[in-house]
DOVEXKOL-19620 format. One record per residue (C-alpha): residue in one letter; x negated, y, z. Coordinates in steps of 0.5 Angstrom, whole numbers, plus 500, padded with zeros to 3 digits. Layout:
BEGIN
aXYZ/...
This chain:
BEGIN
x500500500/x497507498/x499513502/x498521500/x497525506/x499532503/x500536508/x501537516/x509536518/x512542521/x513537527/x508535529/x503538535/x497539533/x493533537/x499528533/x497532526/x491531527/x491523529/x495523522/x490527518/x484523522/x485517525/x484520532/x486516537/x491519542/x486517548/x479519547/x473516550/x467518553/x461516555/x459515562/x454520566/x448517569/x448516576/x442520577/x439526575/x441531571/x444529565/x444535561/x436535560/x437528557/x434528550/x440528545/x439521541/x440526534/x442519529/x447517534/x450524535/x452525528/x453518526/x459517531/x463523527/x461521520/x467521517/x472515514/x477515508/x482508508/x487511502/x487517498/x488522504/x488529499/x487533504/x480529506/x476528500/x468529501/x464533497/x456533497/x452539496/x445543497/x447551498/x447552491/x452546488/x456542491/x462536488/x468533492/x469526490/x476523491/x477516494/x472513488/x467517490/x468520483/x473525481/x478520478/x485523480/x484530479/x491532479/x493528484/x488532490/x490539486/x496539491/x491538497/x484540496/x482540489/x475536486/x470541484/x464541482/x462548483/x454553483/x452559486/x451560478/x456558475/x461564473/x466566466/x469571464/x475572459/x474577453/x476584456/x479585450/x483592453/x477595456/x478595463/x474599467/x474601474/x477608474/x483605472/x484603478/x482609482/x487611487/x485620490/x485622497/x483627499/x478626506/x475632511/x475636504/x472631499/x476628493/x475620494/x477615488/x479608491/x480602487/x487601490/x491599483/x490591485/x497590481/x495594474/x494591469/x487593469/x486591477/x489584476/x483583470/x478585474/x480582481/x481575476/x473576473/x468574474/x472568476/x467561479/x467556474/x468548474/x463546471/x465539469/x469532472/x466526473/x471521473/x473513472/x477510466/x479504464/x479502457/x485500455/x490505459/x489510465/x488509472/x493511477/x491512484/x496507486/x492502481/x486502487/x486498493/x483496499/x480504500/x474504504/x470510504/x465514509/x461520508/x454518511/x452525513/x445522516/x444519509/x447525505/x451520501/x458518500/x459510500/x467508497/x469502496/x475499493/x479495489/x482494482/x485489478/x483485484/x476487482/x472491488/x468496484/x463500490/x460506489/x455511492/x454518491/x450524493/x448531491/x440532490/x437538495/x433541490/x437541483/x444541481/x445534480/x450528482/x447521482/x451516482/x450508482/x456504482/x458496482/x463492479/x464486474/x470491471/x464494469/x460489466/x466486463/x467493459/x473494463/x471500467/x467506465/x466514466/x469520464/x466526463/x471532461/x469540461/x474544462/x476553461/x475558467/x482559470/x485567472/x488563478/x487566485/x488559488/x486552489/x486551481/x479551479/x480549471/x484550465/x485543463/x490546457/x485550452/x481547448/x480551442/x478557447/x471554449/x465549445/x462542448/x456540443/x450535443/x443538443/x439533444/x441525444/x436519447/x436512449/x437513456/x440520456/x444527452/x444533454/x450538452/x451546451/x457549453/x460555451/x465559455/x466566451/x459569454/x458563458/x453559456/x450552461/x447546460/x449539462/x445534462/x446526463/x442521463/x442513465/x439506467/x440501463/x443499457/x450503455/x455506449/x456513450/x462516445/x466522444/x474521445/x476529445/x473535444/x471536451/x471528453/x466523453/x466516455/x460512459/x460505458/x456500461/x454493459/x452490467/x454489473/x451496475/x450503473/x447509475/x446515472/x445523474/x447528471/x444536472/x447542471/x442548470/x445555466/x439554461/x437548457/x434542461/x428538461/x431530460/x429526466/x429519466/x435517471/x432513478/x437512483/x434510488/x428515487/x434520489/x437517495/x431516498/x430524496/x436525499/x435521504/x429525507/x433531506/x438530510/x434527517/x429533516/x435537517/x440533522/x432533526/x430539526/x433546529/x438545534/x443540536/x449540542/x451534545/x458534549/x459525550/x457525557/x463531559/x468528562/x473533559/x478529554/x477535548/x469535548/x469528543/x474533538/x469539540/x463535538/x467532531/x469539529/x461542531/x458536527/x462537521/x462544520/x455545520/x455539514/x459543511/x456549511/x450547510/x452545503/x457550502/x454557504/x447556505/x445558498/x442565494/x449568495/x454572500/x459566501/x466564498/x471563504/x473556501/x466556499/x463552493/x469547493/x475551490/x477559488/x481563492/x480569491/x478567484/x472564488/x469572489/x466572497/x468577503/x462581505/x466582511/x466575512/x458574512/x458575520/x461568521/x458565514/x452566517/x450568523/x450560527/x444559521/x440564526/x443561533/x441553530/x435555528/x435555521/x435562519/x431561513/x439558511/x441565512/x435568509/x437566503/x444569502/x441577505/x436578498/x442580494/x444585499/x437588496/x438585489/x445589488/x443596493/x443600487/x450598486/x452599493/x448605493/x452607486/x459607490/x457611496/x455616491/x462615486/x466618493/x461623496/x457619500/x450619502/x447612502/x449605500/x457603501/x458595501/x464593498/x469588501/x470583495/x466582490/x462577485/x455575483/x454582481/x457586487/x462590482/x468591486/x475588486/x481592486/x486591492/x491594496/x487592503/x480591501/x477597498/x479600504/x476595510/x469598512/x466592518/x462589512/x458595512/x454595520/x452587518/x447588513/x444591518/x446587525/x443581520/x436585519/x436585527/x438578528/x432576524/x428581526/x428578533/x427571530/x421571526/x417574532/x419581531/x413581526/x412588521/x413584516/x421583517/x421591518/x419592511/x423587508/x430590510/x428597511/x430599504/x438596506/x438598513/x436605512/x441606506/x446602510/x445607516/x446613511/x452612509/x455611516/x452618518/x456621512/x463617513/x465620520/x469625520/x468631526/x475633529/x474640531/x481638536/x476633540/x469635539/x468628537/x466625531/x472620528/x472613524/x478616519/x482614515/x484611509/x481606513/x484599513/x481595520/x480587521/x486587523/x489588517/x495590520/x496597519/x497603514/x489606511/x494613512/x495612518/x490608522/x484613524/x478610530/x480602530/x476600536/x473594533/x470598528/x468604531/x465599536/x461596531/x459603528/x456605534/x451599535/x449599527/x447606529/x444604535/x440598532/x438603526/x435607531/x431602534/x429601527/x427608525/x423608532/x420601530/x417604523/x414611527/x420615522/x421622524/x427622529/x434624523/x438629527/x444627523/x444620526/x443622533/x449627532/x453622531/x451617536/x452623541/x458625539/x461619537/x469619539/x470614545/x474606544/x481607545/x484605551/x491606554/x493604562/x486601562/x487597557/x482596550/x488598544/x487596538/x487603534/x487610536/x494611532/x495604536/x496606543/x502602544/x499595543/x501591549/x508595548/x510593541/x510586539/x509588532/x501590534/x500582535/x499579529/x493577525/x486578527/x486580535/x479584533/x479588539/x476583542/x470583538/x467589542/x465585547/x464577544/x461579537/x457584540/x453584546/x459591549/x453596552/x459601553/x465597554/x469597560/x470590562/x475591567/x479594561/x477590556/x478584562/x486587562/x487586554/x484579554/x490577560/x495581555/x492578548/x491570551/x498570554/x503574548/x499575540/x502571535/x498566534/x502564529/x500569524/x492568526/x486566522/x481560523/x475565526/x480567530/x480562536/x473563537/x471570536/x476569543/x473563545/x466568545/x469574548/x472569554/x465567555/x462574555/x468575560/x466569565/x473566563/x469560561/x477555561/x479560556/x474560552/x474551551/x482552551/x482558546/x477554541/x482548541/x488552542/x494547538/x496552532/x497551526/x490554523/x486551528/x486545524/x481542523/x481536518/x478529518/x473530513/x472536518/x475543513/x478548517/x486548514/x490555514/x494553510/x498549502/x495554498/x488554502/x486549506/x480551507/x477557510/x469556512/x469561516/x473558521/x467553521/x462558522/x465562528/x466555529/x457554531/x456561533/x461561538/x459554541/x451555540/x453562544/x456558549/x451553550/x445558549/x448564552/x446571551/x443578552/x446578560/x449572560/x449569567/x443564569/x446557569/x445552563/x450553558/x454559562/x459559557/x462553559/x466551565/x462548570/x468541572/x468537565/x463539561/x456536561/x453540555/x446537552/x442543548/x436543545/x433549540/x440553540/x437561540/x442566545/x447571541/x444578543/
């Protein structure tokens, strides 16, 4: 029998939905501590620790395919370890096969620019253009373009009729996230075909051997289909549906190998595919080819590059062994967190959802690019990423000791400075503004919201401090990020506006906070944001001390004159245009960043008192339903901060629809995204800075967990400053 979990049932809690989607048991089990010593300094067994949670398929969960990946390319694979039934995934997570690199436009047959978006407001004087037309013509082109491309489908077929997800049997799958590798096994025509799959560390390329007498029989073979970009916003990746608008064509054909060019419009990449052994390679369509083998087994690779590639002889076991090592250096090195000698019956899920997301993020955000939300797996947001959403891609990469996978990401910042420095200056400004949503080339996309969002702009620089006190404070570091972090402060200087009223300086309008909730018109000092603006000018300060700069006056006039956050009854409000937050349950909804003022940041400023007050009012009476992923641990990290440790365990698994976090360990939103890396990020920020602790903590091991329950083994985790 064959069942197809599509989604979670509106009635289920989340511990039911979660034993449905994960096979979890209602009871978990914990190991015993040991009867002597203090078993939070025992040495974390790091095989046995990621293995427990390596993740098991036994029917075709389209909510739980694997995907395999290096940062730069990833695949999802169905329950054949390949991307058989594509259709049937798209209504739960969608088979992708997806790179930093790979990216397609449709002719701009109309012309499009930017300024037909542009919406005038007239702020302190200056005459500022937004691209705020998202529902013109003109923005649903450019918001849609560039678009992530898929770049090809590597399925089964058989050779006399398709292959029906109910035709397959017996599922048995496992991703090996130690070995790097998912192994799948299963029946057809009473035959069992076993496949292993995995993704190379260093080039886009899948290997894949797999075994069946179906194969040496000729009654099984391999696909391979290339499809068009697609406009869809949501988890559709591919145009399967137009032929006549893109070219595959053979450039190169050898014994052991072919190597194809694909054309898209101005797209153009190469695939190269090659084979052990003897086979008959055909063209069935004009995107269609079909691998068959004449043994048992077959192995074959087969790369991905924007420029044409070398033809390399498939080894398969070559790659596993590649693969291998890659992967035990990276469970190996850097930090590790184990809870399996807590008593606390949650720590078995805490640890399952650690695990995963740092496999997951590894291969879906670690690459030379600003990750996407749904990473390297399917396009929401037409596959574009969120400058915003950077803090909690990339930040847990420092706190587990590997920064260099953050690193990586912040050289775009560099790369695209004259864009951002471009943009400023189109509005009025001094210094570099960085945008909200954008792709590869940083052009931004039109919107009603995100043009007008700003808490991306302090992170270039948080992001240069955290490395900075990294890598050993070394001039070096000072040199490579002072470019961004002097253009970055610059534009933040420029932006506030001073109210001759107060005889302070205001974050004004029109400005959009993180709590997207509120009218850019309307909303002026969002205290999340200004907050955050203060720090980023305190940190750009150290930094001009650090190169012996002459003092910039202009900045510590803003510093000086600051406004001050909102607050009202001794209670931390959301906004100053909001100071009925705790009185108005319309407040309540969507992002509870109020709090990030003392949870993302260290809160030199802050009232604890008053902010301890919002936290009691936020944790008993927001709307949790209408939260997002990174939200229960942005306030997991603030309950720590405010020494409520029980909170921040019960916020991290708090049982809310978007708290989900799915077998194969994605953070579920909801049907049209379900996945949502940033859950999985805050995820290993919040939990390293609980385990590690962070600049004032107090001096207990792990002082952001509760004392009763928990038994917290750390090693290599860095403090959150």
């Amino acid at each position: 029998m064959i069942t197809i979990i599509k989604s979670l049932p509106a009635s289920l809690s989340l511990v039911s939905a979660m034993s449905v989607l994960c096979g979890i048991p209602g009871g978990l089990t914990t190991m015993a501590a040991p009867d002597a010593g203090d078993p939070s300094t025992l040495p974390i067994d790091r095989h046995a620790l990621v293995n427990r949670h390596n993740p098991i398929n036994q029917s075709p969960d389209i909510l739980s395919p694997f995907s395999l990946g290096n940062g730069e390319f990833a695949v999802t694979v169905d329950a054949t370890g390949l991307q058989t039934f594509p259709n049937i995934y798209e209504q739960g997570i969608p088979l992708g096969t997806l790179s930093q690199w790979g990216w397609h436009s449709t002719p701009n047959v109309d012309g499009y620019q930017l300024s037909d978006t542009f919406e005038r407001y007239n702020v302190d004087g200056r005459d500022i253009s937004y691209a705020a037309k998202q529902h013109s013509d003109a923005g649903q082109w450019l918001r849609a373009n560039p678009h992530r491309l898929h770049l090809g489908r590597v399925g089964f077929a058989r050779r006399d009729k398709s292959i029906g997800v109910t035709d397959i049997s017996a599922i048995s799958q496992k991703l090996d996230m130690w070995q790097g590798t998912v192994n799948s096994q299963f029946e057809l025509d009473g035959q069992l075909v076993t496949v292993k799959t995995a993704v190379h560390p260093e080039r886009d390329q899948l290997t894949v051997t797999a075994s069946s007498k179906l194969l040496q029989q000729q009654d099984l073979a391999v696909e391979f289909e290339f499809p068009y970009g697609t406009l869809s916003w949501g988890k559709k990746t591919a145009d399967w549906q137009s032929p006549e608008k893109h070219t595959t064509e053979v450039v190169e054909q050898r014994a052991q190998g072919i190597i194809l060019k694909r054309t898209l419009d101005a797209t153009v990449y190469y695939v190269a595919i090659a084979w052990a052994g003897e086979v008959r390679w055909q063209k069935t369509d004009a995107h269609r080819y079909v691998l068959q083998g004449t043994a048992e087994e077959l192995s074959f690779s087969v790369t991905y590059a924007p420029t044409k590639l070398l033809l390399v002889p498939a080894d398969a076991n070559r790659d596993f062994s590649v693969v291998k090592a890659h992967w035990q250096d990276f469970w190996l090195s850097g930090g590790a967190i184990d809870l399996s000698l807590s008593k606390d019956s949650r720590a078995h899920e805490l640890e399952r959802r650690i695990i995963l997301s740092r496999y997951l993020t590894a291969i879906q955000t670690s690459g030379s690019l600003p990750p996407s939300e749904t990473g390297l797996t399917c396009n929401s947001w037409y596959g574009k990423f969120h400058l915003e959403m950077h803090w909690w891609h990339g930040v847990h990469y420092a706190l587990w000791n590997k920064p260099t996978l953050f690193e990586k990401s912040l050289a775009w910042y560099q790369e695209q400075l004259p864009q951002a420095t471009a943009k400023a200056a189109r509005q009025g400004y001094k210094g570099a503004r960085w945008p909200k949503m954008v792709g590869p080339n940083a052009a931004e996309s039109p919107s009603t919201i995100g043009v007008f969002l700003v808490w991306q702009q302090p992170h270039p620089i948080y992001f240069a401090e955290l490395l900075y006190q990294l890598n050993g404070k070394s001039r070096e570091s000072l040199e490579q990020y002072k470019e961004i972090v002097l253009a970055t402060t610059e534009f933040m200087v420029d932006y506030l506006v001073w109210n001759e009223q107060t005889q302070v300086y205001d974050l004004a309008g029109p400005i959009i906070p993180a709590q997207e909730i509120y009218s850019a018109d309307e909303t002026h000092n969002p205290t999340f944001e200004l907050a955050y603006w203060r720090y980023g000018l305190q940190l750009a300060q150290r930094w001009r001390n650090r190169l012996q700069l002459a003092p910039d006056e202009a900045l510590n006039d803003r510093l000086q004159y600051l406004a001050p956050l909102p607050k009202f009854n001794n209670h931390y409000v959301n906004a100053g245009n909001a100071l009925n937050t705790f009185e108005d349950a319309s407040h309540l909804n969507d992002h509870p960043s109020v709090l990030g003022i003392l949870g993302m940041l260290p809160g030199h400023d802050v009232d604890k008192s008053a902010l301890n007050n919002s936290f009691t009012k936020i944790f008993a009476s927001w709307n949790w339903q209408r939260t997002w992923g990174w939200d229960y641990p942005l306030v997991a990290m603030t309950a720590a901060r405010l020494g409520r440790t029980e909170q921040a365990i019960d916020a991290l698994l708090m049982q809310v629809p978007k708290n989900t976090y799915l077998n194969n360990g994605h953070n579920y939103q909801e049907d049209s995204l379900p996945i949502y890396l940033p859950g999985n990020g805050a995820l290993l920020s919040a939990v390293a800075m609980m385990a590690a602790g962070w600049e004032g903590s107090p001096s207990r091991h792990a002082p952001g967990f509760p004392a009763a329950g928990w038994t917290v083994r750390v090693e290599n985790i860095n403090p959150l400053p």
